[in-house]
Each structure stands twice: as structure tokens, then as C-alpha cells.
C-alpha positions in Angstrom: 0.0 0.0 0.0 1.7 3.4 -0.8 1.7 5.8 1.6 0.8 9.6 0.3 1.9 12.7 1.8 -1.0 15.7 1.8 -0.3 19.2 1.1 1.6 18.5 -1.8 2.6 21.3 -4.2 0.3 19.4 -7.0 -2.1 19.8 -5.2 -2.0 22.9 -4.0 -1.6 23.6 -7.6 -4.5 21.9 -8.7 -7.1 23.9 -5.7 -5.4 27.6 -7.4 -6.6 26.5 -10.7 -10.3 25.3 -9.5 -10.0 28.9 -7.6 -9.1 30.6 -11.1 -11.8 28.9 -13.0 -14.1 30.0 -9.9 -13.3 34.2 -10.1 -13.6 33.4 -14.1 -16.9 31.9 -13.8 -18.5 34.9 -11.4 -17.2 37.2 -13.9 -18.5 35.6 -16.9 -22.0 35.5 -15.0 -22.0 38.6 -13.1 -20.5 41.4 -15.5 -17.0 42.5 -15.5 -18.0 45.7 -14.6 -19.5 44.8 -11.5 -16.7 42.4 -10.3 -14.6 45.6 -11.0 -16.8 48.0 -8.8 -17.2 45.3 -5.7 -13.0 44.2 -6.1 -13.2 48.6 -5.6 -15.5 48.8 -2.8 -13.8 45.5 -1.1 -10.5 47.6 -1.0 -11.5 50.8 0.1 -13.3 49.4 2.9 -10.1 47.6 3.9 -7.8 50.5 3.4 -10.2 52.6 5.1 -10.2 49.6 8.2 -6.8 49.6 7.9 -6.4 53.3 8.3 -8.6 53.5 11.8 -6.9 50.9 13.3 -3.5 52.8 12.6 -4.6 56.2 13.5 -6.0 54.6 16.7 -2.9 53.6 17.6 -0.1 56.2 19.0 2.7 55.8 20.9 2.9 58.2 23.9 5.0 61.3 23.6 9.1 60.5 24.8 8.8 64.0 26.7 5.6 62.2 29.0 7.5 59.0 29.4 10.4 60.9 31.0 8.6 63.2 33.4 6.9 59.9 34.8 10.3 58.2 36.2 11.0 58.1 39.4 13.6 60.3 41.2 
């Protein structure tokens, strides 16, 4: 009996291809155009998620930090 190893780069392969003939087929049915304006709308939304989450983030001012330590 032979033994097969999973996660093969065949295979791996093989699941990008079905993937490819998936987007193609939602294009083909949907409309390019509209695939184009939802691929937009996907990416602003995550560069504008992506932009909060920075902004919401700051590192305290150095100067702050130092007037905090102890004598």
C-alpha cells in the first residue's frame, strides 16, 4: 500500500486552478464591470479599516515617558 503525503505542491496547484476557473466563472455571469466596482468597494473598505486601526494607535510622547520616572 503506498503511503501519500497531503499538502503537496500538486495539489496545492491543482485547488489555485479550481479557484481561477471560480473568479472566471462569477465574472462571466456577473458582468466584469461589476466584479470591478465590488473588487473597488472590497478595497477601500479595507484600506479605510486599515487606516482606523493605525490612526487609533499612537505611541505616547518621549517628553511624558520621561517626566513619569521616578527620582
Amino acid at each position: 500500500m503506498n503511503c501519500r503525503r497531503h499538502g503537496r505542491k500538486p495539489t496545492i496547484a491543482l485547488w489555485m486552478l479550481v479557484a481561477v476557473a471560480d473568479v472566471a466563472l462569477i465574472v462571466a455571469a456577473a458582468g466584469l464591470v461589476t466584479v470591478l466596482l465590488v473588487v473597488a468597494g472590497v478595497t477601500v473598505a479595507a484600506g479605510g479599516a486599515l487606516a482606523v486601526r493605525n490612526l487609533g494607535r499612537r505611541e505616547p510622547d518621549t517628553a511624558k515617558a520621561v517626566l513619569r520616572r521616578r527620582a
